[in-house]
C-alpha positions in Angstrom: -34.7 -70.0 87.8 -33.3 -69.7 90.8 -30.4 -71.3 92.8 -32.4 -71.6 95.9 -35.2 -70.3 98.0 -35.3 -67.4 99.8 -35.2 -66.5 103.2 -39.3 -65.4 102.8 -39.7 -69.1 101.4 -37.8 -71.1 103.7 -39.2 -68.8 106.9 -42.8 -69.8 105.6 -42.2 -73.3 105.3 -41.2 -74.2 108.6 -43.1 -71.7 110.0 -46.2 -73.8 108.0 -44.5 -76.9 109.2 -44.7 -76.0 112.5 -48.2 -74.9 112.5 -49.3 -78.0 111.1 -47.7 -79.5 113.6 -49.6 -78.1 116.1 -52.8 -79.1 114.0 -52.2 -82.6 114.0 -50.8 -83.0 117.6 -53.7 -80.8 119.7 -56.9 -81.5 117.7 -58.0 -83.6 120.2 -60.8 -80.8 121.4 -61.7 -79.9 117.9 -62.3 -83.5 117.1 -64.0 -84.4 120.1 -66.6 -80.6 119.4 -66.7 -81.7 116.2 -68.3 -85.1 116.8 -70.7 -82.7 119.1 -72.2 -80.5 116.8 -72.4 -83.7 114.3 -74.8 -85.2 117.0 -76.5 -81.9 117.2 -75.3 -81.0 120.6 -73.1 -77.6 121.3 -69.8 -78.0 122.1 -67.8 -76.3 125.2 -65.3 -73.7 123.3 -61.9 -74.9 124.3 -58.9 -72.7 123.8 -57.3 -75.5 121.7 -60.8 -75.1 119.6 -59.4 -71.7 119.1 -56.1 -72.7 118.3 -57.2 -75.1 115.9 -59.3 -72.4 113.8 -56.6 -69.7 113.7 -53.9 -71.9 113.0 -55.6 -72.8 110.2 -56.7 -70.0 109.3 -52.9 -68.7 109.7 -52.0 -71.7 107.2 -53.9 -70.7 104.5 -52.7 -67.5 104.6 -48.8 -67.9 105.0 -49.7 -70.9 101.9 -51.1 -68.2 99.8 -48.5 -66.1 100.5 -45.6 -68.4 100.1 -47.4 -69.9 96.3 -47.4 -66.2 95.6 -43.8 -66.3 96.1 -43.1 -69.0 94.6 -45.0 -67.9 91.4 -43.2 -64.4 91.2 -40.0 -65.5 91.8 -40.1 -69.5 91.2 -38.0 -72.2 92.9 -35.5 -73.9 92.5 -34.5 -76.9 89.8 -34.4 -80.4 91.1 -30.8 -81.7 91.3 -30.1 -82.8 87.5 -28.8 -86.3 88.5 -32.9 -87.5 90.1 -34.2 -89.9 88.1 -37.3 -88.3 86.1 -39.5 -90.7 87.9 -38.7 -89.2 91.5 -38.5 -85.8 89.9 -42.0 -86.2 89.0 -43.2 -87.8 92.1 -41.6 -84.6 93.9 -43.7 -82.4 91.6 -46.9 -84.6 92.6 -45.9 -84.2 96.5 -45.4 -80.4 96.1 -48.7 -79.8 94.6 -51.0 -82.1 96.8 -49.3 -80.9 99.8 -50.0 -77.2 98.4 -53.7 -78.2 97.5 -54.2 -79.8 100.8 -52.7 -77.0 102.5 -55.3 -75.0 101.0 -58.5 -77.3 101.2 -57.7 -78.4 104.7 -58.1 -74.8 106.1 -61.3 -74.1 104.0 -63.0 -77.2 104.5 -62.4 -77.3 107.9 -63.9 -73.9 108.6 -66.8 -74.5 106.1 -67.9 -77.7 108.0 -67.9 -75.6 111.4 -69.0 -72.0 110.4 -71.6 -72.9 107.8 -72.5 -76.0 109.8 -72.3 -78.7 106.9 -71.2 -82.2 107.7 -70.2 -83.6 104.3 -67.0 -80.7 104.8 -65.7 -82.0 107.8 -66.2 -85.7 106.3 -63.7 -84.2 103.5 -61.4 -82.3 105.9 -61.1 -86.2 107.9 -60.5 -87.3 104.1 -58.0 -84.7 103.4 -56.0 -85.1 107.0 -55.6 -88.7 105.7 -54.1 -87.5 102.0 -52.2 -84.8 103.5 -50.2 -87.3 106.1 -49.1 -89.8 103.3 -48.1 -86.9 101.5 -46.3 -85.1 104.4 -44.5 -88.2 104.6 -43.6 -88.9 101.3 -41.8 -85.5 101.4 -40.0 -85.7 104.6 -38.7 -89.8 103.2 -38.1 -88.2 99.8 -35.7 -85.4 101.5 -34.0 -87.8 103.2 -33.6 -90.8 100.5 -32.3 -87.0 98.3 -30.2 -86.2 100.9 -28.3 -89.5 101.8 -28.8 -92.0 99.3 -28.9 -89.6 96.1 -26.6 -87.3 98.4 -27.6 -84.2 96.7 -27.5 -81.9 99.7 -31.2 -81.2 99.0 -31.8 -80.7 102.6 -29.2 -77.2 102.5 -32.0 -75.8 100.2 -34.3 -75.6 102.9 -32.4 -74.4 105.5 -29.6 -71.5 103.9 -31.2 -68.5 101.8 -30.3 -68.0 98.0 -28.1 -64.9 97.8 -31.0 -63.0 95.3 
């Protein structure tokens, strides 16, 4: 097991974070085309239309490549004084965020390339999953960091030596 992550892993997290970001904050046009083609019009393409698709495409990738990663070369143990409640609620936030991070991207693109309406009903479902989960991670990094104090937040931010 490792110490901590490396530099490939903690590049591809923020780099995901930050691209989710963007998804969240500018989906305004792809939201508003959206409820467009669901009425059976055509929708203007808008650059942030096209943001919105690539980014997301882009996230699925650099999520595929970082749980490739992670399963060659694993991650780090959490800090050995965590309750094993929290320790398994931080497992359960991992993996949703990785599954939403993954069936965000393809449900999205399903519901606008192959037209089908019940895929962006789940990708509205899913947005809602993945913010509680988004923010379960960011409170549980900060209740680790100063009320456990376990420095979790150092994990994320300086490389493992390999």
């Amino acid at each position: 097991m490792p110490q901590g992550y490396s530099k490939a892993q903690i590049r591809l997290h923020w780099v995901i974070f930050l691209l989710v970001l963007l998804q969240f904050t500018l989906n305004g046009p792809m939201s508003a085309g959206w409820e467009l083609i669901k009425k059976g019009e055509e929708p203007v393409l808008h650059p942030l239309v096209v943001q919105h698709v690539a980014s997301g495409l882009l996230v699925l990738v650099l999520v595929i490549w970082r749980l490739t990663i992670r399963l060659k070369r694993g991650a780090p143990q959490l800090p050995k004084e965590e309750h094993p409640a929290l320790k398994g609620l931080a497992h359960l936030t991992h993996w949703t965020l990785y599954l939403m991070l993954i069936l965000m991207p393809i449900s999205g693109m399903v519901a606008v390339f192959a037209d089908f309406v019940p895929a962006g009903d789940a990708h509205g479902v899913l947005r809602v999953i993945m913010l509680i989960f988004v923010g379960l991670h960011i409170l549980g990094a900060i209740f680790q960091q100063f009320v456990i104090k376990s420095n979790i937040l150092d994990r994320m931010r300086t490389p493992d030596p390999d």
